[in-house]
Backbone as CSV, one residue per row, in Angstrom:
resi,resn,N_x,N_y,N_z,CA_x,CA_y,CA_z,C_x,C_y,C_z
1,UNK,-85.316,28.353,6.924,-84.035,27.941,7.509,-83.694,26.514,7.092
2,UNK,-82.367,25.888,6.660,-81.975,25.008,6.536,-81.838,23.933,7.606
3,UNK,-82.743,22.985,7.432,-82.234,21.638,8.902,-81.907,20.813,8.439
4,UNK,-82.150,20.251,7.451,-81.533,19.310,6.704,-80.518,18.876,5.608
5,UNK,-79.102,18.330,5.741,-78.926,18.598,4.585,-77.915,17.100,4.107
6,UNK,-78.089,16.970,2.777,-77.819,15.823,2.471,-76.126,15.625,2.175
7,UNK,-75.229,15.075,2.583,-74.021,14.597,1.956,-73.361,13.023,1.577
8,UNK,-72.031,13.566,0.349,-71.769,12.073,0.262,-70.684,11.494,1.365
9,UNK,-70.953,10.521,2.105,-70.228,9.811,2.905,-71.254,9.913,4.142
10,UNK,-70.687,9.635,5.330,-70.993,9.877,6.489,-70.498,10.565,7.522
11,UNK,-70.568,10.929,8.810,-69.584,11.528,9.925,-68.679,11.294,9.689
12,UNK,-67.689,12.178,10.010,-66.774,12.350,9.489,-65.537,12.248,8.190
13,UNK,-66.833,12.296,7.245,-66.119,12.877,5.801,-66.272,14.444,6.165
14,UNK,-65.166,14.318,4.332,-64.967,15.825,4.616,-66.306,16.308,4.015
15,UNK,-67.022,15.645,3.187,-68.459,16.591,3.234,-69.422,16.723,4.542
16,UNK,-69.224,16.385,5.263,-69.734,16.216,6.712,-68.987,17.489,7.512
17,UNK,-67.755,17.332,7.617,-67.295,18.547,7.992,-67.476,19.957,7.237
18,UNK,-67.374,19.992,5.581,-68.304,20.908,5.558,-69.917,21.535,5.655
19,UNK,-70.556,20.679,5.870,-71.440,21.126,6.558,-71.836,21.832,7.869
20,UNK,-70.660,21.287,8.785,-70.888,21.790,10.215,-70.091,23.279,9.733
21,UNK,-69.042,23.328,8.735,-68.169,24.314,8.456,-69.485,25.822,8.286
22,UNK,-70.278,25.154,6.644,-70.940,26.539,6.160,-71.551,26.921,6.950
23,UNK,-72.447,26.467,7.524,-74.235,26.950,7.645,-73.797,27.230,9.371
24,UNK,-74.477,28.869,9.599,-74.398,29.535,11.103,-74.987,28.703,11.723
25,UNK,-76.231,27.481,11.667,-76.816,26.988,12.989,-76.523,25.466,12.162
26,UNK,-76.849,24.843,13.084,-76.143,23.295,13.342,-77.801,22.461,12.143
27,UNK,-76.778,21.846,11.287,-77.992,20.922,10.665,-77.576,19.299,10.937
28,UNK,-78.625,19.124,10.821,-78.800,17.314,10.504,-78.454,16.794,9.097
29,UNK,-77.740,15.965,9.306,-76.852,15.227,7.903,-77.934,14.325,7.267
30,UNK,-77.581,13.893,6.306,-78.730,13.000,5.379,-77.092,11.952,4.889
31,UNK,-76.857,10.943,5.543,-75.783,10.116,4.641,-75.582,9.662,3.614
32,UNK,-75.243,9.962,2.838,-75.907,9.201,1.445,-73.880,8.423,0.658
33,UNK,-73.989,7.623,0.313,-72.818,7.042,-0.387,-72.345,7.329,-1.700
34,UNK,-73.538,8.034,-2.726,-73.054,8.523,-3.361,-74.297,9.680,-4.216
35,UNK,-73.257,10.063,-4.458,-73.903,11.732,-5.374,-75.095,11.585,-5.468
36,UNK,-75.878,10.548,-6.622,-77.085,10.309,-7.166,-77.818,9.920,-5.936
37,UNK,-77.582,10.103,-4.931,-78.467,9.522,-3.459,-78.651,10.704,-2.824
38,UNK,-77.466,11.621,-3.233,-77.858,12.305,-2.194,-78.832,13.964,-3.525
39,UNK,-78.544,13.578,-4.743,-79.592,14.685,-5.502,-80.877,13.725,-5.129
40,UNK,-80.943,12.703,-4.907,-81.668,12.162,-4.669,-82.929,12.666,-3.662
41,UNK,-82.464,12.831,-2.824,-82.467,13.314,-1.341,-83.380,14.462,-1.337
42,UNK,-82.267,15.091,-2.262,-82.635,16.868,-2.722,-83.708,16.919,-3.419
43,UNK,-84.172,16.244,-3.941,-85.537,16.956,-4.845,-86.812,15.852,-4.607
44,UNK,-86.486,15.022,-4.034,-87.736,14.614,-3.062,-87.874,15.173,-1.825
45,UNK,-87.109,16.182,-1.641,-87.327,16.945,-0.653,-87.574,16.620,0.906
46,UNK,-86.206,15.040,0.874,-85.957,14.996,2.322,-85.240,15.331,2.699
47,UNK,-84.009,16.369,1.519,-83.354,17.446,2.825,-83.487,18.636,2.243
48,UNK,-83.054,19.758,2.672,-83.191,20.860,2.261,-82.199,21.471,1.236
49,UNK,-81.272,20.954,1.742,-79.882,21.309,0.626,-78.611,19.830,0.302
50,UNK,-77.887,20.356,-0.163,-76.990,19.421,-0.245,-75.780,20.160,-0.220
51,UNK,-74.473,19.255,-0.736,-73.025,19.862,0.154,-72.218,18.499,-1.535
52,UNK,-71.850,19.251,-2.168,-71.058,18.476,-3.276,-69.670,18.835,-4.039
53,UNK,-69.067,18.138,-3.704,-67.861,18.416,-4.349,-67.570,18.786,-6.334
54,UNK,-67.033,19.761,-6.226,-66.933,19.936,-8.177,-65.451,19.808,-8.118
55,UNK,-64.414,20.133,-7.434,-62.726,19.995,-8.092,-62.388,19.809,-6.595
56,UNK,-60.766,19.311,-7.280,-59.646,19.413,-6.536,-58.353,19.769,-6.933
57,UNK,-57.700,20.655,-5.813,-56.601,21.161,-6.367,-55.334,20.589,-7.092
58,UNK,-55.668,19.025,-6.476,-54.419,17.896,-7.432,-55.467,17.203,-8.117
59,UNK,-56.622,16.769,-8.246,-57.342,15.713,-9.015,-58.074,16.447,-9.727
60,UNK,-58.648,17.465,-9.607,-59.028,18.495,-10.888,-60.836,18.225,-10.307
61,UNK,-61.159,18.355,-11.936,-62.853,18.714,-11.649,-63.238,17.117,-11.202
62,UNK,-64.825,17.083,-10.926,-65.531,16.205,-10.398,-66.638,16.257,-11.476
63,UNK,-66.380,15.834,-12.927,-66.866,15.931,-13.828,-68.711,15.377,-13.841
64,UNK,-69.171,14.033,-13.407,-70.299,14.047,-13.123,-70.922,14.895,-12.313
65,UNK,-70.695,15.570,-11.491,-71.332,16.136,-11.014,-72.120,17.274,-11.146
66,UNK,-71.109,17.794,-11.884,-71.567,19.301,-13.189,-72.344,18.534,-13.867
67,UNK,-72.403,17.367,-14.336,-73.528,16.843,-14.931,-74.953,16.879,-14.079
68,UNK,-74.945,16.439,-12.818,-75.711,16.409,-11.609,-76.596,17.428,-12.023
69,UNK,-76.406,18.198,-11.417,-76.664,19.804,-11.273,-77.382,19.822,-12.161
70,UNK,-76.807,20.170,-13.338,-77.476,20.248,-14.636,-78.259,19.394,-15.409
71,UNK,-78.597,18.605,-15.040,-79.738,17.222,-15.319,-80.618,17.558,-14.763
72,UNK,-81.019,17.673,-13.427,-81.548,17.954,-12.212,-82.292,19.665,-11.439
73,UNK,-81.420,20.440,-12.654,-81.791,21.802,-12.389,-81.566,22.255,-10.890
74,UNK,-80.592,21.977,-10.629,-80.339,22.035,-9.093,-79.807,24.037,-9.279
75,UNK,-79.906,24.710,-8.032,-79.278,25.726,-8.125,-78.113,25.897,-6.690
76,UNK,-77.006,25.881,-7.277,-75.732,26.470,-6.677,-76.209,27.896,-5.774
77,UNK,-75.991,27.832,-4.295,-76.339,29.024,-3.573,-74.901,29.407,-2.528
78,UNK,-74.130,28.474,-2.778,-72.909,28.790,-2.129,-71.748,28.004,-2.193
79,UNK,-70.538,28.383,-2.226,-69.431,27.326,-2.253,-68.126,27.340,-0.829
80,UNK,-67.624,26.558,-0.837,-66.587,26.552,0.392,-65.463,25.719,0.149
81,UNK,-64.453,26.139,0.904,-62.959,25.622,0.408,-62.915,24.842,1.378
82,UNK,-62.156,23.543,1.491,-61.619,22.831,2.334,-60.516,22.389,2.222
83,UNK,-59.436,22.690,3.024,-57.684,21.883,3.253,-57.954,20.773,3.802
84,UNK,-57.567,19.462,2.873,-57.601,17.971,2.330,-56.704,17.513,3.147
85,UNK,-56.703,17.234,4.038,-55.547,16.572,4.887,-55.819,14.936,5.231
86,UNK,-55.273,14.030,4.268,-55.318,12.519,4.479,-54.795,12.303,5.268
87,UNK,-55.008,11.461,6.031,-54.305,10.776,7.087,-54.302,9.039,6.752
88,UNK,-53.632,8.437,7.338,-53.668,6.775,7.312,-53.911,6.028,8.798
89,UNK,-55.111,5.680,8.732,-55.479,5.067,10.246,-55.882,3.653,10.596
90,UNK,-55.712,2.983,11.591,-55.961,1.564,11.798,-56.559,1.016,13.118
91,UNK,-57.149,0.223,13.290,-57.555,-0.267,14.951,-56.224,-0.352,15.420
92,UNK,-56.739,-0.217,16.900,-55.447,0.818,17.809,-55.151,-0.664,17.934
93,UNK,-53.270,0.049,18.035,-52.127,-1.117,18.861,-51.469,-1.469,17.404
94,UNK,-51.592,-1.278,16.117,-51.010,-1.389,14.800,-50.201,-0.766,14.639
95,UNK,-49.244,-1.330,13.634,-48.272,-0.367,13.026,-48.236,-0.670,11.324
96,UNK,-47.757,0.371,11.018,-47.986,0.126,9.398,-47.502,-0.905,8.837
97,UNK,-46.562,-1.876,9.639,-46.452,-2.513,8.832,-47.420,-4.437,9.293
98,UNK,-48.235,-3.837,10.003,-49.097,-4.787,9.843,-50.553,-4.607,9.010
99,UNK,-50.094,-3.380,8.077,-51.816,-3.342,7.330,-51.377,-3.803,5.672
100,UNK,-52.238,-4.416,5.536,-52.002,-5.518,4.725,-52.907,-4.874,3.440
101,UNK,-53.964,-3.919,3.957,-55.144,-3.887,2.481,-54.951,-2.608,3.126
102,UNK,-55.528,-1.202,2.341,-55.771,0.254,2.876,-57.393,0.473,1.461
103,UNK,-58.313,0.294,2.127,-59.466,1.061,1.298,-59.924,2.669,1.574
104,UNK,-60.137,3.292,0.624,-60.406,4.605,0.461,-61.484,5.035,-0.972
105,UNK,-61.677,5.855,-0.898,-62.821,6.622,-2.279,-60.753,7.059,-3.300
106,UNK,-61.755,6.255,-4.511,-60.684,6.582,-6.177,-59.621,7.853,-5.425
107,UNK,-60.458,8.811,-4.952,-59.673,9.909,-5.232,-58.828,10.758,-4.201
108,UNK,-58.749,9.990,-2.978,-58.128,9.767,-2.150,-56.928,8.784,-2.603
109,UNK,-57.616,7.623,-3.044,-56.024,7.056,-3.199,-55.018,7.644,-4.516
110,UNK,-56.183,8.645,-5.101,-54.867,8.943,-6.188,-54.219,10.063,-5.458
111,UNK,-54.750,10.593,-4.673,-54.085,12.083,-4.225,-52.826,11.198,-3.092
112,UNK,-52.852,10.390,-2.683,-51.541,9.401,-1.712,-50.787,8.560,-2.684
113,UNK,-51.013,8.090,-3.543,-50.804,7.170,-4.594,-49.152,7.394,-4.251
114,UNK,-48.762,8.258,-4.144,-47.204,8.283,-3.588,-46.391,8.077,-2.275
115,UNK,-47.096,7.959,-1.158,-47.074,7.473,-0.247,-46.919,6.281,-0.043
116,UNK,-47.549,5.781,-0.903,-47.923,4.236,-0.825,-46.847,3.391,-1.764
117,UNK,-46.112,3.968,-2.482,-45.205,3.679,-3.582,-43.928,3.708,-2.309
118,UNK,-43.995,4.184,-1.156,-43.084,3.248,-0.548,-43.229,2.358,0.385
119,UNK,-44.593,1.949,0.698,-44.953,0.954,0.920,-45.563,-0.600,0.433
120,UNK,-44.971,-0.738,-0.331,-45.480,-1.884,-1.560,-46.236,-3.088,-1.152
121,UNK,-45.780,-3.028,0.125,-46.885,-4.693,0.728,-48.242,-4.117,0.969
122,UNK,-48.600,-3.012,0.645,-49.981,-2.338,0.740,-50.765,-2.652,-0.098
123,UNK,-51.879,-3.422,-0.254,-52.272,-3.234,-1.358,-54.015,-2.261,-1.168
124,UNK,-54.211,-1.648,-2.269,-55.234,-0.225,-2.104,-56.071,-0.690,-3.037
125,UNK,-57.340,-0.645,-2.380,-58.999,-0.993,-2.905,-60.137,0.231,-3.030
126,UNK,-60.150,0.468,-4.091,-61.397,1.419,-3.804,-62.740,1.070,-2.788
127,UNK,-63.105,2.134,-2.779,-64.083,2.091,-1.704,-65.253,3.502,-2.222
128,UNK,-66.367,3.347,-1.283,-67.162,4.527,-1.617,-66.876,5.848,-1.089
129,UNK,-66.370,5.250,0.269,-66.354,6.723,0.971,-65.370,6.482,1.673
130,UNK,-64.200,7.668,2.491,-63.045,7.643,3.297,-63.761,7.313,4.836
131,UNK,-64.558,7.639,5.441,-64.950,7.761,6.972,-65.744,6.120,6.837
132,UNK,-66.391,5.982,6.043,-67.007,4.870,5.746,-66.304,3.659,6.063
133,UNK,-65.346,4.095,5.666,-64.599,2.511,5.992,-63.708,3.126,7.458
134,UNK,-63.521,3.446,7.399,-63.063,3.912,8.911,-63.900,3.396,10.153
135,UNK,-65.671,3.423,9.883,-66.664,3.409,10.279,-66.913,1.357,10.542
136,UNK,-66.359,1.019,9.201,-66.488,-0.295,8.931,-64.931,-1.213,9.936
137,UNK,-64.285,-0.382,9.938,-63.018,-1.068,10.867,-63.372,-1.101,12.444
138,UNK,-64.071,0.002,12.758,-64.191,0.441,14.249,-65.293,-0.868,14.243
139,UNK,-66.810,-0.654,13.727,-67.800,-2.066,13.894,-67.466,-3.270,14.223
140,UNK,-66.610,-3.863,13.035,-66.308,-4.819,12.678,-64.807,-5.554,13.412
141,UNK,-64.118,-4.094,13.913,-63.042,-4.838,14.507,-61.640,-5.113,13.958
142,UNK,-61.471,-4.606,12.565,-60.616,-5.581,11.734,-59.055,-4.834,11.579
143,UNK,-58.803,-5.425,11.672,-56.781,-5.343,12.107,-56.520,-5.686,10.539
144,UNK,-55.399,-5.538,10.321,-54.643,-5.523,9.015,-55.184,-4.713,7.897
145,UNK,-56.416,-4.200,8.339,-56.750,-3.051,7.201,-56.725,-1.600,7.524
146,UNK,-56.354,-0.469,6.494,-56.269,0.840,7.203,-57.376,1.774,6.238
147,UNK,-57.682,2.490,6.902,-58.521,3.812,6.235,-57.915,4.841,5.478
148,UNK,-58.021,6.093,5.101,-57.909,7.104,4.942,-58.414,8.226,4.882
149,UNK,-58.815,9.009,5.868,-59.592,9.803,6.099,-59.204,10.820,7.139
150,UNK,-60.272,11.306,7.187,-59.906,13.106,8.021,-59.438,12.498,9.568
151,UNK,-58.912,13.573,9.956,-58.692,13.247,11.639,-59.869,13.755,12.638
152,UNK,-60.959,14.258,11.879,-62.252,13.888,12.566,-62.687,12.586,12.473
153,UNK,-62.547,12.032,11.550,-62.866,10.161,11.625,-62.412,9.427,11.999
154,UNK,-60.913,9.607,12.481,-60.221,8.804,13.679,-60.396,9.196,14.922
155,UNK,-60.871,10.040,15.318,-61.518,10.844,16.428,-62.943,10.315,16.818
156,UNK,-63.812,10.059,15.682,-65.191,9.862,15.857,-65.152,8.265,16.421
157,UNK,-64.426,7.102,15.143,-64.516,6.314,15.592,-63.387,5.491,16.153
158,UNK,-62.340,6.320,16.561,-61.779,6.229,17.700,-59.959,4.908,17.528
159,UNK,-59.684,5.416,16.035,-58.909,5.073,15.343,-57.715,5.622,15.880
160,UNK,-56.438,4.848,15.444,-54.735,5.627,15.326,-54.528,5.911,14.284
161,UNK,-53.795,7.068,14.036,-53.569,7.777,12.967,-52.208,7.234,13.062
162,UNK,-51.798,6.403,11.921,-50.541,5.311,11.440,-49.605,6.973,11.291
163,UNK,-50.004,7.208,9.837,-49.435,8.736,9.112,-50.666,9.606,9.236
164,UNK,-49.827,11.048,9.270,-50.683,12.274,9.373,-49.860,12.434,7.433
165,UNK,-50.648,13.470,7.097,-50.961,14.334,5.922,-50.456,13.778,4.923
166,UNK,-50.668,12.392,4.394,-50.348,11.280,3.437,-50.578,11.660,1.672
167,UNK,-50.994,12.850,1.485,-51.657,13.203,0.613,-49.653,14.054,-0.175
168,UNK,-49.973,13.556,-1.885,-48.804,13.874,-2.617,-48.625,15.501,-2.598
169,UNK,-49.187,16.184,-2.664,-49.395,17.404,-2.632,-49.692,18.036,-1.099
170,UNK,-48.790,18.473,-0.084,-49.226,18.820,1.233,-50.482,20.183,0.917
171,UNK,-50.199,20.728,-0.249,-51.923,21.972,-0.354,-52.467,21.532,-0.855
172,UNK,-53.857,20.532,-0.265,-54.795,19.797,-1.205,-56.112,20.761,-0.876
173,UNK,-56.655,21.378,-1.528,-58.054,21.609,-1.360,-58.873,21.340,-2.242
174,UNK,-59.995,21.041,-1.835,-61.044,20.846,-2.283,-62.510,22.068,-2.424
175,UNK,-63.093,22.688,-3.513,-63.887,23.391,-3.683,-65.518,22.544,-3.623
176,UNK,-66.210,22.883,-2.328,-67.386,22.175,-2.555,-68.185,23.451,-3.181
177,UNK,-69.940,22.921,-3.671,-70.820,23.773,-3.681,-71.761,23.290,-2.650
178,UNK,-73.032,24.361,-2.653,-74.018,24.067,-1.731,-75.204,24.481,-2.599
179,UNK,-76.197,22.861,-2.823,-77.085,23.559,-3.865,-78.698,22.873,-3.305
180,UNK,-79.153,23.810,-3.935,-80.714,23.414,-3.273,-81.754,23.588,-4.600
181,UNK,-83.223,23.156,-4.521,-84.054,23.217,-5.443,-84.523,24.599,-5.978
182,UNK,-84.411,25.622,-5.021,-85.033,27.143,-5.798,-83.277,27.674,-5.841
183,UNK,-83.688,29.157,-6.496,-82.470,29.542,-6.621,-82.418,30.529,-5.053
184,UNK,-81.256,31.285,-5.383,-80.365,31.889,-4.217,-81.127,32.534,-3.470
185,UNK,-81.049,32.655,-2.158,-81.834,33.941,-1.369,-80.439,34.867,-1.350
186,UNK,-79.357,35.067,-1.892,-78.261,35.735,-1.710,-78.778,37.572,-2.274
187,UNK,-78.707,38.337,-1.321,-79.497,39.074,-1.771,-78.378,40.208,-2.978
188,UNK,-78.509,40.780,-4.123,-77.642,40.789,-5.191,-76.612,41.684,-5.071
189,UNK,-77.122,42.284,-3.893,-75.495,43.677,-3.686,-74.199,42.362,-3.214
190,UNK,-74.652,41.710,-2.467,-73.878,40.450,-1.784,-73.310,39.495,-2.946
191,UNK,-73.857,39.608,-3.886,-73.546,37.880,-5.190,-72.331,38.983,-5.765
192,UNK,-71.126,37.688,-5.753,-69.872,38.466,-6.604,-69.341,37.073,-7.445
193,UNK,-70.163,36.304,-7.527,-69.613,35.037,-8.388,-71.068,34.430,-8.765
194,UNK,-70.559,33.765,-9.947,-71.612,33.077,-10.638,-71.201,31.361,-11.388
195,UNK,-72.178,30.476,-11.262,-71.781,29.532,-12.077,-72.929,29.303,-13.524
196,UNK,-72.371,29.157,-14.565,-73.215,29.469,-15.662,-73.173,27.693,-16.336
197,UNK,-74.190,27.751,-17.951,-73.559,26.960,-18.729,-74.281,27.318,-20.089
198,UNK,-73.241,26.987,-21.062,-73.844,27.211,-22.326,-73.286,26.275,-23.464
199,UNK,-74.068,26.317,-24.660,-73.419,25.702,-25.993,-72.849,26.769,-26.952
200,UNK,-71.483,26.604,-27.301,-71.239,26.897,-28.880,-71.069,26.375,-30.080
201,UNK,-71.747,26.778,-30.863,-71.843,26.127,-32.025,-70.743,25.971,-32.932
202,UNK,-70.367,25.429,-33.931,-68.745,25.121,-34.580,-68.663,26.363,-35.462
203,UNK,-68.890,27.431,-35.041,-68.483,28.518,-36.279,-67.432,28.915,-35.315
204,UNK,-66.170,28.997,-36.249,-64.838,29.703,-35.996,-65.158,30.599,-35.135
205,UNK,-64.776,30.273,-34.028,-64.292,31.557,-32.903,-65.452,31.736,-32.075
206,UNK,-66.748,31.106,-32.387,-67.916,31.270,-30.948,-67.152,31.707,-29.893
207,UNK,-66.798,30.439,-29.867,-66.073,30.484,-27.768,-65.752,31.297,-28.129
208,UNK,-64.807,31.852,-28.428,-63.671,33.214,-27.799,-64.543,34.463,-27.954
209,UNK,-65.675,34.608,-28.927,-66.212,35.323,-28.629,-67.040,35.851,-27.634
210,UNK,-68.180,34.557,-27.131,-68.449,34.263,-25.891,-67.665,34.746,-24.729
211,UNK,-66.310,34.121,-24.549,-65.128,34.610,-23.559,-64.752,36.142,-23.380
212,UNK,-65.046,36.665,-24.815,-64.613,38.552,-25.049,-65.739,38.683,-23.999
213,UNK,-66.950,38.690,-24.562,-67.891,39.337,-23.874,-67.949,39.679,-22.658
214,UNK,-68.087,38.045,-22.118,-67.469,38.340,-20.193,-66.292,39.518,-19.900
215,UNK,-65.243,39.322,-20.520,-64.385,40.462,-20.601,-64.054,41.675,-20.303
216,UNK,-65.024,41.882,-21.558,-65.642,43.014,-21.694,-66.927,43.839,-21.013
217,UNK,-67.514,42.635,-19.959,-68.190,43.062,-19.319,-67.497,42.991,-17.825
218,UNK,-66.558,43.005,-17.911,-65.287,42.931,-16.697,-65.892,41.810,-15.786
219,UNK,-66.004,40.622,-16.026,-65.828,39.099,-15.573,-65.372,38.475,-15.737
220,UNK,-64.535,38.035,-14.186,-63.246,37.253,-14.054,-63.370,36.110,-14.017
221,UNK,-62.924,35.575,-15.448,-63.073,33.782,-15.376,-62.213,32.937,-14.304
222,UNK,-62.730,32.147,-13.703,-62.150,31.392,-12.858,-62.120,30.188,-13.015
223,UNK,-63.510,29.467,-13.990,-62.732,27.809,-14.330,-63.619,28.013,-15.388
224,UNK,-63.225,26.861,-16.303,-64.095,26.576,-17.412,-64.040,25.092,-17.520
225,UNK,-65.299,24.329,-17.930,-64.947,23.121,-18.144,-66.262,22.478,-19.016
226,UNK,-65.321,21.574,-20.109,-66.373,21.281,-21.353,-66.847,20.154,-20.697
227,UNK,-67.734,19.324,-21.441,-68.667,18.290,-20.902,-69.036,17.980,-22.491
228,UNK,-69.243,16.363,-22.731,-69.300,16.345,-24.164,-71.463,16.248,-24.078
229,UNK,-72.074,16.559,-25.036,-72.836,16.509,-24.940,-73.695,15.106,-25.515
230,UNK,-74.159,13.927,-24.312,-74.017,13.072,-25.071,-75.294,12.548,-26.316
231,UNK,-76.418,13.850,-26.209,-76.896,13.532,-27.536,-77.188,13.763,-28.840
232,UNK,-75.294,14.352,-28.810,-74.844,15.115,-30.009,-73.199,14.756,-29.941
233,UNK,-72.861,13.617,-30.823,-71.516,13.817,-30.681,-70.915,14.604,-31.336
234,UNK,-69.509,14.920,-30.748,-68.692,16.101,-30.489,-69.155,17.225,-30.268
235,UNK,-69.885,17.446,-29.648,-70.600,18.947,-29.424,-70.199,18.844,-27.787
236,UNK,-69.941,20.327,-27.314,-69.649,20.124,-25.765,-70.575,21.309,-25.231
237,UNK,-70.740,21.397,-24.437,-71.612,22.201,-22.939,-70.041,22.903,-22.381
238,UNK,-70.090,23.758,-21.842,-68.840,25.004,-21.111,-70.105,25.225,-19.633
239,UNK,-69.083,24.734,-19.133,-69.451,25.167,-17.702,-68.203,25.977,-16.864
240,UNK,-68.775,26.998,-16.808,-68.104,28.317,-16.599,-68.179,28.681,-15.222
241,UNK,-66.843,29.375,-14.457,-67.328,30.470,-13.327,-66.642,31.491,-13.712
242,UNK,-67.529,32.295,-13.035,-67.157,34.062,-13.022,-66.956,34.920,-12.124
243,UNK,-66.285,35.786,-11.748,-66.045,36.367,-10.541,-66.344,37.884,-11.117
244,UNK,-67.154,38.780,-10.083,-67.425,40.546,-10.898,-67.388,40.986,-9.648
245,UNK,-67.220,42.419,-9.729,-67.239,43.500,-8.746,-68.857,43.897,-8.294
246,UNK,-69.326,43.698,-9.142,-71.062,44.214,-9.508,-72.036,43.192,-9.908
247,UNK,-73.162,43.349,-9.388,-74.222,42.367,-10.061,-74.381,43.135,-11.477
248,UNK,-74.739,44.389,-11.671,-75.201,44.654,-12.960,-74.136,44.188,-13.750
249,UNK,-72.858,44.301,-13.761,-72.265,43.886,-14.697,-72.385,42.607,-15.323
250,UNK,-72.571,41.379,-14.565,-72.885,40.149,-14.984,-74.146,40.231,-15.639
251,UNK,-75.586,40.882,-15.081,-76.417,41.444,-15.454,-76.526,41.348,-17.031
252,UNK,-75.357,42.567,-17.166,-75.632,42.791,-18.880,-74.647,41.740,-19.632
253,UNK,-73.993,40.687,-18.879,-73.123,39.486,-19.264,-74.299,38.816,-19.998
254,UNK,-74.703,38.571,-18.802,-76.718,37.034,-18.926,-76.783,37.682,-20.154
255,UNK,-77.504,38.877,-20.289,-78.358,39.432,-21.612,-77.683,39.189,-22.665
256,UNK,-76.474,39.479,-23.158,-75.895,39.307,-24.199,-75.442,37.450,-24.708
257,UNK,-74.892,36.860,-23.834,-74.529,35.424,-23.946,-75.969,34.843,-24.306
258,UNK,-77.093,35.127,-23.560,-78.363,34.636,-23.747,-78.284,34.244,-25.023
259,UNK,-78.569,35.815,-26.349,-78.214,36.260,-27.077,-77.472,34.935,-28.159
260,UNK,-76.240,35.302,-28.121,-75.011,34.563,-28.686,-74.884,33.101,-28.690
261,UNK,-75.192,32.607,-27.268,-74.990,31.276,-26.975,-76.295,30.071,-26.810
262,UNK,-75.801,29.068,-27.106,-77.242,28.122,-27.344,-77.247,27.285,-25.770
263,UNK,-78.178,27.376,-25.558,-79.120,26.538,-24.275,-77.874,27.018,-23.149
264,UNK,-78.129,28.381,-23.040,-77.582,28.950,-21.733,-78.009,29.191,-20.533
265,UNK,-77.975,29.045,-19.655,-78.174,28.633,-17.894,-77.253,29.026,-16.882
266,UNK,-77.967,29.635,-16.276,-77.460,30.398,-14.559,-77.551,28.906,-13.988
267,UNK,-76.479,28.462,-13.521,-76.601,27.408,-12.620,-76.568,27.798,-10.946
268,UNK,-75.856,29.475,-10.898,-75.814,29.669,-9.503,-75.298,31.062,-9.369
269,UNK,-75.989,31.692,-8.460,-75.456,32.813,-8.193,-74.693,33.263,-6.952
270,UNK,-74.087,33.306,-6.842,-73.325,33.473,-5.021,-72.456,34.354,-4.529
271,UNK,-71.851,34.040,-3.545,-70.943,35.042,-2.762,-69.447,33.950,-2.763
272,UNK,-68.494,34.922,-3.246,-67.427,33.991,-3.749,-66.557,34.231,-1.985
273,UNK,-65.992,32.322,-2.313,-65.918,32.236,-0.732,-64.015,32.060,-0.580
274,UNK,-63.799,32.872,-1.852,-62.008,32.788,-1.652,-61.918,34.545,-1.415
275,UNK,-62.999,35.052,-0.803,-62.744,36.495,-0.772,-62.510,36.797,0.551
């Protein structure tokens, strides 16, 4: 059973909330500030799993992290969707137009970055984490600065929510995974998605051949994303998902790509969680 599990930020990020989201019984968080702290975590084996973001529906993939994984041999055992709802919050009795600085994580402020374009006396600082500094206003006390984060983190530490759903895109989601050191206990009638990775080599048409195959073995691509390989320039890594009706079918996918494609890898086998 899972009791431990590691994420980036603290209470009330949204990797925090997914955690209480996936897992049927209640785990203990591992805080960590960023990614490499919390694989960290994971394979010294002070938590049991972890909780990591790969895309977003306006900011796209979470490109190191597919690196993560795959450095690390981590295995993908589950994924979960989350609706991204920014908010803008401040020590109580403020109004927006007394916040003078707003810190948040890069990718928070790019997903508001328009919000804020009509507020110009704002000025926006990266930060590590959204709850984090939320966390750092409530401690510390400090007026003229605002957060951005979930409305569990103005809740936790007991913030005003200036603006609700500040984010440029009102459908923001975010696709986490959930990955741990062995692979899946997902037992295989249950696995209808997979995350893979492989190399093709520069002969005309690899990839697409590669791509037939899945195809043809009726697997539904759902993302693809290159990664340059950095000790080979211009050569890239494809990190792939797949969606099938059947385990055997992917089955005879593995066997053949094995086959075809250079330094290929099951990164995860699972139960696809947009079903």
């Amino acid at each position: 059973m899972i009791k431990t599990v590691a994420i980036q930020g603290i209470k009330g990020s949204f990797h925090h909330i997914v955690s209480q989201q996936f897992f049927e019984n209640p785990v203990d968080c591992i805080d960590c500030l960023t990614f490499d702290r919390v694989v960290d975590s994971l394979i010294t084996g002070e938590s049991d799993a972890a909780v990591m973001a790969l895309e977003n529906s306006i900011a796209g993939s979470i490109i190191p992290n597919y690196a993560l994984i795959d450095k690390y041999k981590l295995h993908i055992v589950g994924e979960h969707y989350l609706d991204i709802q920014h908010n803008l919050m401040a020590w109580p009795g403020q109004s927006i137009d007394d916040i003078k600085e707003v810190y948040s994580h890069p990718m928070a402020l790019l997903q508001c970055k328009e919000f804020f374009k009509q507020h110009p006396h704002i000025k926006l600082v990266e930060d590590k984490d959204t709850a984090e500094v939320a966390e750092r206003i409530r401690k510390q006390e400090l007026k003229g600065i605002g957060a951005i984060a979930s409305v569990t983190a103005a809740e936790i530490f007991e913030l005003d929510i200036l603006a609700h759903s500040i984010q440029t895109i009102k459908h923001n989601e975010t696709r986490f995974v959930i990955v741990k050191r062995v692979n899946s206990e997902v037992p295989e009638n249950e696995i209808n998605k997979a995350s893979v990775k492989f190399e093709a080599n520069h002969k005309r048409g690899s990839l697409a051949t590669i791509l037939n195959v899945m195809s043809d073995c009726r697997l539904n691509l759902t993302k693809i994303q290159s990664l340059p390989i950095v000790e080979t320039p211009w050569k890239y890594a494809f990190f792939v998902d797949v969606t099938f009706e059947t385990y055997t079918d992917f089955k005879k996918a593995k066997s053949l790509i094995d086959i075809m494609a250079e330094g290929f890898k099951v990164l995860g086998e699972y139960k696809n969680a947009k079903l």
